[in-house]
PyMOL commands that place a pseudoatom at each C-alpha (Angstrom):
pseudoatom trace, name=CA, resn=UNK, resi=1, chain=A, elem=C, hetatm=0, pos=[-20.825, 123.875, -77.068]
pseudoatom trace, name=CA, resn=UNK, resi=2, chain=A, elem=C, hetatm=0, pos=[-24.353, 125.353, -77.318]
pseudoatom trace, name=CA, resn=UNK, resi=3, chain=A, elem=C, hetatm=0, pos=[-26.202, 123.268, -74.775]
pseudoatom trace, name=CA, resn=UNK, resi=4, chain=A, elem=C, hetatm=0, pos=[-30.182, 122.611, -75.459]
pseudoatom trace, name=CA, resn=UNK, resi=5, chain=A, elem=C, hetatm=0, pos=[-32.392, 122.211, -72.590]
pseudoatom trace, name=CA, resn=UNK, resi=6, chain=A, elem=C, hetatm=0, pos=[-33.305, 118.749, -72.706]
pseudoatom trace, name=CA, resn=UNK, resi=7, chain=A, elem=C, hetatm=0, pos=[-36.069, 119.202, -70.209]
pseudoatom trace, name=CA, resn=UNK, resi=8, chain=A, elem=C, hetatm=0, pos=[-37.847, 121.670, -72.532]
pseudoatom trace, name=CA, resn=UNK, resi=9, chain=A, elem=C, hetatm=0, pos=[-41.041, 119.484, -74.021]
pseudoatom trace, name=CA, resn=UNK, resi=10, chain=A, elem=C, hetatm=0, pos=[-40.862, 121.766, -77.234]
pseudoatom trace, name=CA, resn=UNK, resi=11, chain=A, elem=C, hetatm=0, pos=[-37.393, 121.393, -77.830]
pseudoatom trace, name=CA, resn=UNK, resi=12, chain=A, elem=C, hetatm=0, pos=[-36.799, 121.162, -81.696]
pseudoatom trace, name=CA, resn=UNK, resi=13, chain=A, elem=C, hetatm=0, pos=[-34.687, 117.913, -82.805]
pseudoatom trace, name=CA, resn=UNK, resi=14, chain=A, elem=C, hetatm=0, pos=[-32.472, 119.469, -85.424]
pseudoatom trace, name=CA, resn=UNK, resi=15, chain=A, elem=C, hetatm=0, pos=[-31.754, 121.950, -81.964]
pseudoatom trace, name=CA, resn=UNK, resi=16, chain=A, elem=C, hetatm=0, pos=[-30.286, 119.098, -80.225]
pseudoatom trace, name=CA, resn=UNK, resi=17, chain=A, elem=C, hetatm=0, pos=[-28.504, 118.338, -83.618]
pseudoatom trace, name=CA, resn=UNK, resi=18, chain=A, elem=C, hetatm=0, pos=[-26.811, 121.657, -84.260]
pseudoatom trace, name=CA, resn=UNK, resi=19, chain=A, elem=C, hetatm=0, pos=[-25.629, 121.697, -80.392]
pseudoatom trace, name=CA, resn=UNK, resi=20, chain=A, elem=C, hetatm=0, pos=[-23.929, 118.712, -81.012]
pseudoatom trace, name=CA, resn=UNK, resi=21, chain=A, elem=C, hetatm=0, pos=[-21.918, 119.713, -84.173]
pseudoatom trace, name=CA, resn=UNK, resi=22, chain=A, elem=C, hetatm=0, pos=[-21.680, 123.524, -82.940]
pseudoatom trace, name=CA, resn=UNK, resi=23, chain=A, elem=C, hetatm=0, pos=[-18.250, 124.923, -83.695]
pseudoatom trace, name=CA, resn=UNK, resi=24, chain=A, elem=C, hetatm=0, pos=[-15.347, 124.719, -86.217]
pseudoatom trace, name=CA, resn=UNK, resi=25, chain=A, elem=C, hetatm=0, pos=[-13.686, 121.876, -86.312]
pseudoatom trace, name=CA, resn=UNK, resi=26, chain=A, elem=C, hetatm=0, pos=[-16.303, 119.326, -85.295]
pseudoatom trace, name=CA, resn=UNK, resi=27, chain=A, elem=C, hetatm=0, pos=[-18.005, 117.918, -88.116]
pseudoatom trace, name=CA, resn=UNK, resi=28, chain=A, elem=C, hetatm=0, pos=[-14.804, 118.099, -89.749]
pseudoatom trace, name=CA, resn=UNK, resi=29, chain=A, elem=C, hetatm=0, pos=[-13.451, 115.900, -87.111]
pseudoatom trace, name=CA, resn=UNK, resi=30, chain=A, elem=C, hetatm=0, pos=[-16.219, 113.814, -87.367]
pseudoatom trace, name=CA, resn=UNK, resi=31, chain=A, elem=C, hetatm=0, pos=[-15.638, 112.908, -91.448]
pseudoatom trace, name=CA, resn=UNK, resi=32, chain=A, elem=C, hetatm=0, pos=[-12.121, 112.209, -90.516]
pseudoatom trace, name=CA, resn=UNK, resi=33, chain=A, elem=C, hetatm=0, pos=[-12.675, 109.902, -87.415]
pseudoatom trace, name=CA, resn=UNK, resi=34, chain=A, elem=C, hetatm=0, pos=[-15.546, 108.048, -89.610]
pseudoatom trace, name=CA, resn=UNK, resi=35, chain=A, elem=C, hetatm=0, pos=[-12.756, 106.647, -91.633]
pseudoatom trace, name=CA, resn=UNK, resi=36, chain=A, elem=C, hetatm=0, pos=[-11.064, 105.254, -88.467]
pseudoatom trace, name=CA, resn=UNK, resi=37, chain=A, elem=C, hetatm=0, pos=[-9.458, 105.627, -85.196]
pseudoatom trace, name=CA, resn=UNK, resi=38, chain=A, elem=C, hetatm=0, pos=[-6.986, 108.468, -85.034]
pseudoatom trace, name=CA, resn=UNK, resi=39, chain=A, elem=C, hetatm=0, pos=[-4.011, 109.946, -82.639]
pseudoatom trace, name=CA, resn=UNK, resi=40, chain=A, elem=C, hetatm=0, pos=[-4.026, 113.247, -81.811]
pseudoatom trace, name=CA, resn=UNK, resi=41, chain=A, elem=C, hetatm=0, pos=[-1.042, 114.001, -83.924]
pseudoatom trace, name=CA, resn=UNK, resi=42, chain=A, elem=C, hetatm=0, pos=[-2.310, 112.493, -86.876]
pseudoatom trace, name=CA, resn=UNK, resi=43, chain=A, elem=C, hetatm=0, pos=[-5.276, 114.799, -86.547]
pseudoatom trace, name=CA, resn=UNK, resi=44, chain=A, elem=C, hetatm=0, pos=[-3.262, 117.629, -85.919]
pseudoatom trace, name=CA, resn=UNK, resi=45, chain=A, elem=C, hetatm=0, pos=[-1.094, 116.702, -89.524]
pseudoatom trace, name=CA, resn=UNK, resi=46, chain=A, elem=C, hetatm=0, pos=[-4.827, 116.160, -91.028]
pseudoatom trace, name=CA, resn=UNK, resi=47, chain=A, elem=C, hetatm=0, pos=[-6.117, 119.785, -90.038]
pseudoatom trace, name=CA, resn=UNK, resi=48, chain=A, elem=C, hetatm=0, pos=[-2.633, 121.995, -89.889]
pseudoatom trace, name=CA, resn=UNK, resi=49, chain=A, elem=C, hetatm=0, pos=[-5.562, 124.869, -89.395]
pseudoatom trace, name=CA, resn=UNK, resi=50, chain=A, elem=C, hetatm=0, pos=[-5.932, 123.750, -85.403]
pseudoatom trace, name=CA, resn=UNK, resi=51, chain=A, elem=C, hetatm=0, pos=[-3.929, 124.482, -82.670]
pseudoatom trace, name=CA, resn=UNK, resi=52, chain=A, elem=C, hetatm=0, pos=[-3.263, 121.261, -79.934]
pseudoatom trace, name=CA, resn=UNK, resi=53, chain=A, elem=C, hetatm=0, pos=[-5.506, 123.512, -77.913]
pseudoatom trace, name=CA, resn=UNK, resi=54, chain=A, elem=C, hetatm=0, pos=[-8.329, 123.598, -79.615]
pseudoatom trace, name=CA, resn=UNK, resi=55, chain=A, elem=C, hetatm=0, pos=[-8.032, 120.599, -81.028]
pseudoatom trace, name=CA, resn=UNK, resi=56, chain=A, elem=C, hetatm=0, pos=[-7.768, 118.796, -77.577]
pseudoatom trace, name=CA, resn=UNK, resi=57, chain=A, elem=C, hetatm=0, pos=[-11.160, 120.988, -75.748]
pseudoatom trace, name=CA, resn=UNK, resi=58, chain=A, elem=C, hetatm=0, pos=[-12.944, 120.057, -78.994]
pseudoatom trace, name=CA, resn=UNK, resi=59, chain=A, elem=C, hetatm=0, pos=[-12.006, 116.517, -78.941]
pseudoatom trace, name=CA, resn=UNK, resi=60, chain=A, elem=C, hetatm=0, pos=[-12.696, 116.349, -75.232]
pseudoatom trace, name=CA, resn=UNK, resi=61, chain=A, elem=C, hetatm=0, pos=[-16.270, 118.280, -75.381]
pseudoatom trace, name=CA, resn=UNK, resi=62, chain=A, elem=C, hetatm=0, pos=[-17.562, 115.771, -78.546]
pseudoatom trace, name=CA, resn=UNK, resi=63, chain=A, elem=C, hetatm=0, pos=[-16.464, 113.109, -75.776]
pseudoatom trace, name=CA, resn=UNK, resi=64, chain=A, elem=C, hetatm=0, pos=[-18.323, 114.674, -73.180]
pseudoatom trace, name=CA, resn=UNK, resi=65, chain=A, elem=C, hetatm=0, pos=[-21.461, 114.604, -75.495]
pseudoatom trace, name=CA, resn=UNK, resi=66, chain=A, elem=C, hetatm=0, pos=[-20.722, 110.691, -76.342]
pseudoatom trace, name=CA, resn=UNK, resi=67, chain=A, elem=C, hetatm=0, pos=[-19.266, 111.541, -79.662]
pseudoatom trace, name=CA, resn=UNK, resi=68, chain=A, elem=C, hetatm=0, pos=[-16.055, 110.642, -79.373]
pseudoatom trace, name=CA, resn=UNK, resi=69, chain=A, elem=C, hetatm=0, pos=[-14.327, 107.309, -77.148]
pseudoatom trace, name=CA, resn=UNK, resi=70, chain=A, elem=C, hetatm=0, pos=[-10.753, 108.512, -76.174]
pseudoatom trace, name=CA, resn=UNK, resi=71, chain=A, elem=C, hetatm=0, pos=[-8.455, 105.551, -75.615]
pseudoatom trace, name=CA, resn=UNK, resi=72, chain=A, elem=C, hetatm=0, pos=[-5.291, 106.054, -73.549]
pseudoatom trace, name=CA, resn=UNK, resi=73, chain=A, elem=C, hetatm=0, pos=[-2.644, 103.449, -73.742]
pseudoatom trace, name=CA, resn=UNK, resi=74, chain=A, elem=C, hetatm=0, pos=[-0.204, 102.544, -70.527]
pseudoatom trace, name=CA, resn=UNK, resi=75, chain=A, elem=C, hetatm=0, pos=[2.804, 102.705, -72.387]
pseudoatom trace, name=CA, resn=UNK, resi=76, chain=A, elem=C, hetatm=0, pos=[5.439, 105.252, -72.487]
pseudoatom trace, name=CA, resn=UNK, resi=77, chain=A, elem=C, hetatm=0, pos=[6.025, 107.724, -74.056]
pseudoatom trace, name=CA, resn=UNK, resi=78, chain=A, elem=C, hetatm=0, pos=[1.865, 107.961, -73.637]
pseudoatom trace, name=CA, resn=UNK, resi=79, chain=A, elem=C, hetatm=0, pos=[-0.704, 106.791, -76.326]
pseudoatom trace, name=CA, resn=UNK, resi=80, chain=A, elem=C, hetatm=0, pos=[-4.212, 108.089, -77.061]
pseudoatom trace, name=CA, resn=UNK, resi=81, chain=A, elem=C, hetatm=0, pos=[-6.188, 107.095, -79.735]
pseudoatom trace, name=CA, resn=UNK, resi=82, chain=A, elem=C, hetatm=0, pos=[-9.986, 108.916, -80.260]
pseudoatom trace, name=CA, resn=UNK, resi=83, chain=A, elem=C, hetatm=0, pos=[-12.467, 106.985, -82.151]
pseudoatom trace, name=CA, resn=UNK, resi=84, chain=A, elem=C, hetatm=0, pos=[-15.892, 107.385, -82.646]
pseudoatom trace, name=CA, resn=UNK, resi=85, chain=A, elem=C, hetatm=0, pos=[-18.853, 105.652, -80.310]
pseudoatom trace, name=CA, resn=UNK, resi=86, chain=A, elem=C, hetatm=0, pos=[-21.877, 104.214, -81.988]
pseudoatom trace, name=CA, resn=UNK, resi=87, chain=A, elem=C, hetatm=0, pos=[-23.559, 107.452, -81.669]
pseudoatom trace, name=CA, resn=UNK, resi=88, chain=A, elem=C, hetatm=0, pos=[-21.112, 109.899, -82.753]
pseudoatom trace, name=CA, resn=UNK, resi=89, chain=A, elem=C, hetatm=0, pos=[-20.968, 107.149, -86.308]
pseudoatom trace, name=CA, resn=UNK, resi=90, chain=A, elem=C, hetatm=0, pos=[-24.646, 107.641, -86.008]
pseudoatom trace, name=CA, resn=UNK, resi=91, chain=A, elem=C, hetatm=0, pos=[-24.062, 111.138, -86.134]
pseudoatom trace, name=CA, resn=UNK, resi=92, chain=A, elem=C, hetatm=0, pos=[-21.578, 111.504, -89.019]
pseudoatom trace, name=CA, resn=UNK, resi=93, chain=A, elem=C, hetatm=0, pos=[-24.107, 109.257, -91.703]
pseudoatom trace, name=CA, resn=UNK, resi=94, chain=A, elem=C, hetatm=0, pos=[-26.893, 111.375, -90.461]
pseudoatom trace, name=CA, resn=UNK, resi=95, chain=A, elem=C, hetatm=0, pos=[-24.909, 114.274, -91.877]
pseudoatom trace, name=CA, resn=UNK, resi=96, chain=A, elem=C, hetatm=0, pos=[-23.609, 112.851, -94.860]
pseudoatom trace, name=CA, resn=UNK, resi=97, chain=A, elem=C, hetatm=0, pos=[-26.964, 114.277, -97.235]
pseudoatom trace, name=CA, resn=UNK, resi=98, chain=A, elem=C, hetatm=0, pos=[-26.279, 117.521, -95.763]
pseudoatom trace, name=CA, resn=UNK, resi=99, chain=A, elem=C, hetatm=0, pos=[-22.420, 117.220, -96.836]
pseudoatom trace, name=CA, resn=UNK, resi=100, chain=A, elem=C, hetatm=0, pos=[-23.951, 116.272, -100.496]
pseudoatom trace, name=CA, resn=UNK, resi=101, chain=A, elem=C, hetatm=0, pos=[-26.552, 119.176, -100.490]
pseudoatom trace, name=CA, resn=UNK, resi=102, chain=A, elem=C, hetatm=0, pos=[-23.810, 121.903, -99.303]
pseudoatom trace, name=CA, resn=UNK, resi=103, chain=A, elem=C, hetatm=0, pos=[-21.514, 119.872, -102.425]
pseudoatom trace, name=CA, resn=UNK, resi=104, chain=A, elem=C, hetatm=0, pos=[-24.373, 120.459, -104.616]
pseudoatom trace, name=CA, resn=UNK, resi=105, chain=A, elem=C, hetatm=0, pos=[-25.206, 124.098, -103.461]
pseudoatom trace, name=CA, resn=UNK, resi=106, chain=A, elem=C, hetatm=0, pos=[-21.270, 124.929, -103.905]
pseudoatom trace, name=CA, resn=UNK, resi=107, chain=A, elem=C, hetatm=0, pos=[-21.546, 123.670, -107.722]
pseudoatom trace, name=CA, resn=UNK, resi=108, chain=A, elem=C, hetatm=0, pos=[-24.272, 125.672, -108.313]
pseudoatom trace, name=CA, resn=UNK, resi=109, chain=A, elem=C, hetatm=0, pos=[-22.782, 128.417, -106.734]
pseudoatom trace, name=CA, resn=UNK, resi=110, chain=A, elem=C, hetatm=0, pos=[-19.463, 128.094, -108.913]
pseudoatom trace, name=CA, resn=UNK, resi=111, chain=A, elem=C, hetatm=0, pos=[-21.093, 127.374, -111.600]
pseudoatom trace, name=CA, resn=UNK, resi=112, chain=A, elem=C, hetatm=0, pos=[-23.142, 131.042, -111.236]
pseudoatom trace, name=CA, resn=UNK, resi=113, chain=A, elem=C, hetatm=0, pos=[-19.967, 133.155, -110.138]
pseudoatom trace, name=CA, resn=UNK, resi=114, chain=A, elem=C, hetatm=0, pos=[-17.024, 131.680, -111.943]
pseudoatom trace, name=CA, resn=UNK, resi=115, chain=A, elem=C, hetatm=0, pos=[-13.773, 132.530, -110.820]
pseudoatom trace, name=CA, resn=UNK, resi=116, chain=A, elem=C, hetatm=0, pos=[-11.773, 135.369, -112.515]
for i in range(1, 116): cmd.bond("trace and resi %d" % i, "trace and resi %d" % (i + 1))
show_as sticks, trace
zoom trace
């Protein structure tokens, strides 16, 4: 992730924002994990896209940044469940008019340059 300086007095809020959210799979993972707790595996079915790699640093960075609460179970074979924390649900409703603007923008967009 982008990091912000935090200790910079000018530093823009939609900055911090964007740092959070920076990369590919994140505020996809966010929509997803909005709709409930999730195991890696089912994420992995949800998003066939992303390796287990990428998947797991991106699910452990939005947990550094207090996005994500990552559950692991005593039990064997092991269990781990990710979730999201009251900020990273903050987060994903925060985003939800941009979803609807970018929804709106690709209408218009289709609508302009219809497919062959």
């Amino acid at each position: 992730m982008t990091r912000v300086r935090i200790d910079d007095p000018g530093v823009c809020g939609v900055a911090v924002a964007v740092a959070a959210i920076d990369g590919k799979w994140k505020t996809l993972l966010l929509w997803l994990l909005e709709g409930g707790p999730r195991r890696p595996g089912e994420l992995r079915r949800e998003i066939p896209r992303i390796s287990e790699k990428v998947l797991t640093q991106t699910l452990r960075e939005m947990e550094s940044d207090g996005l994500v609460h990552r559950e692991v179970y005593d039990v064997v074979p092991p269990k781990t469940v990710y979730s999201l924390t009251e900020s990273g649900l903050e987060l994903s409703r925060a985003l939800a008019p941009l979803s609807d603007w970018g929804h709106r923008r690709l209408d218009r967009l289709t609508a302009d340059h219809p497919a062959p």
